[in-house]
MILUM-30722 format. One record per residue (C-alpha): x, z, y. Coordinates in steps of 0.02 Angstrom, whole numbers, plus 32768, in hexadecimal, padded with zeros to 4 digits. Layout:
N
XZY
...
***
This chain:
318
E89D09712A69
E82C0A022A99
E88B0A672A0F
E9350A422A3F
E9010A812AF6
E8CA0B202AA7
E95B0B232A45
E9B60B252AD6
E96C0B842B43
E97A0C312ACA
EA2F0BFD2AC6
EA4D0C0D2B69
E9F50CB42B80
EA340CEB2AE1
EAEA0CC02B56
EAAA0D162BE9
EA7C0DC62B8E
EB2F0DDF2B37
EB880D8A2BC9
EBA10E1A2C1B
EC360E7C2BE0
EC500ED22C78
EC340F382D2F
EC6C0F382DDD
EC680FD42E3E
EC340FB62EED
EC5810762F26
ECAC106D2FD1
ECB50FC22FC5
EC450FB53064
ECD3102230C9
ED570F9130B8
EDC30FEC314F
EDA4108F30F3
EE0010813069
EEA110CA306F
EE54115B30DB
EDCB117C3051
EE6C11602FCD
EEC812003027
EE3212653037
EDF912692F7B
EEA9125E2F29
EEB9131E2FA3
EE0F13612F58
EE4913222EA6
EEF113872EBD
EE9F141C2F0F
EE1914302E78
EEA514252DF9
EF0214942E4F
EE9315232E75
EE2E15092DD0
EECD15162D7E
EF0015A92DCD
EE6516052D9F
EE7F15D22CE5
EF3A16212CFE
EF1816B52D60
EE8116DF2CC8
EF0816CE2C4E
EF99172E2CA0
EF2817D42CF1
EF0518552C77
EE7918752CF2
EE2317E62CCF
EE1E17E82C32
ED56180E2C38
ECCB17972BED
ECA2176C2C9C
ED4317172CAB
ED6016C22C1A
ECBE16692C49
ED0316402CF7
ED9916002CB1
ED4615952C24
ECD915592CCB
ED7B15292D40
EDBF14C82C9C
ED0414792C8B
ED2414312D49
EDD513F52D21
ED7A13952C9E
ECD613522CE0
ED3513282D9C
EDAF12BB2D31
ED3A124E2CD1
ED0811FD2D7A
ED76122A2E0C
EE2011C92DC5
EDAF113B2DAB
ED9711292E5A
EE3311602EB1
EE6E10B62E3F
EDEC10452E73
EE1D108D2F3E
EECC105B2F18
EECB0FC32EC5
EE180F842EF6
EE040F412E41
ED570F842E1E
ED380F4E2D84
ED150FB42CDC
ECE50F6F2C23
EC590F9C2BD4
EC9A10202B69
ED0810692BEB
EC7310802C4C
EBFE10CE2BBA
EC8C113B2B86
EC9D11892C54
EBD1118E2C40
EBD811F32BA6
EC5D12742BE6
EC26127D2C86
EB7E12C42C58
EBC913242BBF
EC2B138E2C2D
EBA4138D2C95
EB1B13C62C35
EBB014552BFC
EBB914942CA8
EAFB14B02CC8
EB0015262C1E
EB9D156F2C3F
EB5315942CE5
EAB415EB2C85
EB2816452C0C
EB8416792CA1
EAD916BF2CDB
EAA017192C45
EB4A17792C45
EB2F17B32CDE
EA7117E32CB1
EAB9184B2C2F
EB4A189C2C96
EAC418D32D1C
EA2018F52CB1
EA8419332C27
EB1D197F2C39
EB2619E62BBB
EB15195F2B31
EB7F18DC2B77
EC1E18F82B12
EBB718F22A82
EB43184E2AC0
EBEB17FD2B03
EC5E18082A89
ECF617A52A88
ECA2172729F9
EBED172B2A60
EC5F16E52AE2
ECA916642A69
EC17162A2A36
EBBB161E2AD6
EC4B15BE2B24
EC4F153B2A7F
EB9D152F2A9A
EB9C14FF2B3C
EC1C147A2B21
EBD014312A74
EB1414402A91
EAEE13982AF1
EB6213292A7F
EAEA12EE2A2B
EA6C12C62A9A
EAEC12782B08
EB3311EC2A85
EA8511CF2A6B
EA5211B32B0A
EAEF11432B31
EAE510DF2A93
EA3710D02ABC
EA6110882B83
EAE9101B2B5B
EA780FC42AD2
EA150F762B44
EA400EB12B77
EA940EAB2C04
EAA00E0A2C74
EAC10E212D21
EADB0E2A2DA5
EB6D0ECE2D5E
EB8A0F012E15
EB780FC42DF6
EB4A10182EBA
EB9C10BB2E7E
EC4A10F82E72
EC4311322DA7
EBC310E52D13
EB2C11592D54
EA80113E2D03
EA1A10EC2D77
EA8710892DC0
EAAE10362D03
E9EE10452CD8
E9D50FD52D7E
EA590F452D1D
E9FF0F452C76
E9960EAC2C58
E9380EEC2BC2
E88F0F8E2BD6
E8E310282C22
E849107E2C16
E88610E82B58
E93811182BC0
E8D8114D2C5E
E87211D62BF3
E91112072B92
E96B120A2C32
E8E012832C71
E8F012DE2BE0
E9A312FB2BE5
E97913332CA3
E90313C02C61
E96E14012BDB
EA2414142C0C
E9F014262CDF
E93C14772CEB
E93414F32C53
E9F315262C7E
E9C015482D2E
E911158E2CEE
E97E160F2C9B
E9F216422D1D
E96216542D98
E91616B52D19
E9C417312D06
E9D917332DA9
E91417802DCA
E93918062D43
E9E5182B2DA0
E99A183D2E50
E90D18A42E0B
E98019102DBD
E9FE19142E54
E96D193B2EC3
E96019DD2E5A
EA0A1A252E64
E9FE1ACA2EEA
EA8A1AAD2F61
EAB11A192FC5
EB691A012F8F
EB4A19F02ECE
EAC519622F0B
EB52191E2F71
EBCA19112F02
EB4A18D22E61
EB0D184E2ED5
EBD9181B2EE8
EBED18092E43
EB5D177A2E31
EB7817312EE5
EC1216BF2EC0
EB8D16702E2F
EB0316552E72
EB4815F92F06
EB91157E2E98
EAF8157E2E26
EA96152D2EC7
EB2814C02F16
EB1714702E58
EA8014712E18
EA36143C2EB1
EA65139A2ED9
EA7F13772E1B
E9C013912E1D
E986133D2E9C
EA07129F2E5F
E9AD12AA2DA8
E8F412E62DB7
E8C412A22E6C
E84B11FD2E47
E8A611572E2D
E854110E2ECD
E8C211812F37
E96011442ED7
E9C610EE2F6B
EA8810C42F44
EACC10F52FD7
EA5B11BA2FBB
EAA111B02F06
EB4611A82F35
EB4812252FBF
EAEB129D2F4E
EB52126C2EB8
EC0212862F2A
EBBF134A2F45
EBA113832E99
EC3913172E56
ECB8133B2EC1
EC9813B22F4C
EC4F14392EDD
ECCC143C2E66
ED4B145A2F05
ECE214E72F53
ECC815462EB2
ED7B15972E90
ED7915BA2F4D
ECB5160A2F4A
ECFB16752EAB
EDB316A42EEC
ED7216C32FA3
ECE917492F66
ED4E17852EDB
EDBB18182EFA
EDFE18202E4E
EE2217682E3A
EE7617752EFA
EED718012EC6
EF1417BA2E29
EF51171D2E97
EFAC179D2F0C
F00217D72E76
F044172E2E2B
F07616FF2ED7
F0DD179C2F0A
F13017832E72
***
């Protein structure tokens, strides 16, 4: 008798680990009177970061003088936002509209795995972006010869390529775990700890590899562009008149502001301590480097651009 109550209890945890076969987003949820408002609001950033993304992808295309290194990063960048907004900003305006929340396990690993793809491609494009700068500044003279048109190839693929591994590793490795509710997810997109808080099963293996991915696509990316960026000032510092400091200090200026909008709440999302993990902080924190940045970059590197401004005069006058 004892045995068949065994029996039965394993098979009724071995039902409650595999029941669950998917998650509810509770997003806005708590905003009931909010909806429609909060509908309007992100489908207009969606369309505004396509559009001026877009046009920065174009207008790099079209202009003979942008045809420089420098650009083709930028533009590879803008198309990087296009991607990473849409993995998770679609999602959502959906959920607003039809206030369906749910999402199947494999949906949701899938947005998980591109979502931090693209994101882990930003934070090197971003040092890339850095380093060709460094060499612009500190060494003028080689950079046609350090940034060839295949350097810049190969940088770019790079940046795109160099976290794919890690990333279906780590997302195999999270949505392995047993899973048995409650699958209310206090997020608007699969995040990491917000699915790490669902999982039944030791979490203590994808909180170090979690870490991990922290340090290596976010710290030593930003370790290297504060690194450029103390060789560039130290060199700019240098120069003997005022207006060739000025307009060195333009050329990096549009970067680096969107080097700290990003990697600054992305860091203190990822590396802060777990204890200081509330929803409602992950989501505000989450909606800035997500969304917001993604709209205030083409603006930060149109608005202090006088070459990408002027090609936009010229495609409008047209």
């Amino acid at each position: 008798m004892a045995l068949i109550q065994i029996n039965h209890q394993e098979t009724l945890l071995d039902r409650n680990l595999t029941k669950l076969k998917e998650f509810v987003f509770l997003d806005f949820a708590d905003v009931p009177h909010l909806q429609w408002f909060l509908f309007a609001l992100f489908l207009i950033i969606y369309i505004i970061i396509l559009m001026c993304n877009g046009t920065i992808c174009l207008l790099t295309k079209l202009d003979p003088a942008l045809q420089s290194p420098m650009y083709f990063f930028l533009a590879n960048f803008s198309f990087l936002e296009i991607c990473y907004v849409s993995v998770t900003l679609p999602r959502m305006l959906m959920n607003l509209a039809t206030q369906r929340r749910r999402i199947v396990l494999v949906a949701c690993a899938t947005q998980m795995y591109f979502f931090f793809l693209f994101g882990c491609a930003e934070c090197l494009l971003l040092a890339v972006m850095a380093y060709d700068r460094y060499v612009a500044i500190c060494n003028p003279l080689h950079y046609p010869l350090v940034m060839s048109h295949r350097m810049c190839i190969q940088l770019v693929t790079g940046s795109w390529t160099a976290a794919m591994p890690f990333q279906i590793g780590q997302t195999y490795q999270i949505f392995s775990l047993p899973f048995c509710g409650p699958n209310k997810i206090n997020h608007f997109f699969c995040d990491i700890p917000p699915i790490l808080k669902l999982a039944c099963g030791d979490i203590f293996l994808n909180e170090i590899v979690e870490f991990i991915g922290a340090a290596l696509y976010g710290m030593v990316p930003f370790l290297l562009i504060l690194g450029s960026y103390s060789k560039i000032i130290f060199t700019i510092l240098k120069l003997p008149s005022a207006t060739s400091r000025a307009k060195a200090f333009s050329t990096c200026s549009s970067h680096l502001m969107a080097v700290v909008l990003f990697f600054g709440t992305a860091i203190i999302s990822y590396i802060r301590p777990k204890s200081s993990h509330a929803g409602g902080t992950d989501k505000m924190l989450s909606l800035f480097y997500t969304i917001l940045t993604p709209m205030f970059n083409p603006m930060i590197y149109t608005l202090r651009n006088k070459d990408v401004l002027m090609a936009l005069r010229k495609v409008l006058c047209k």
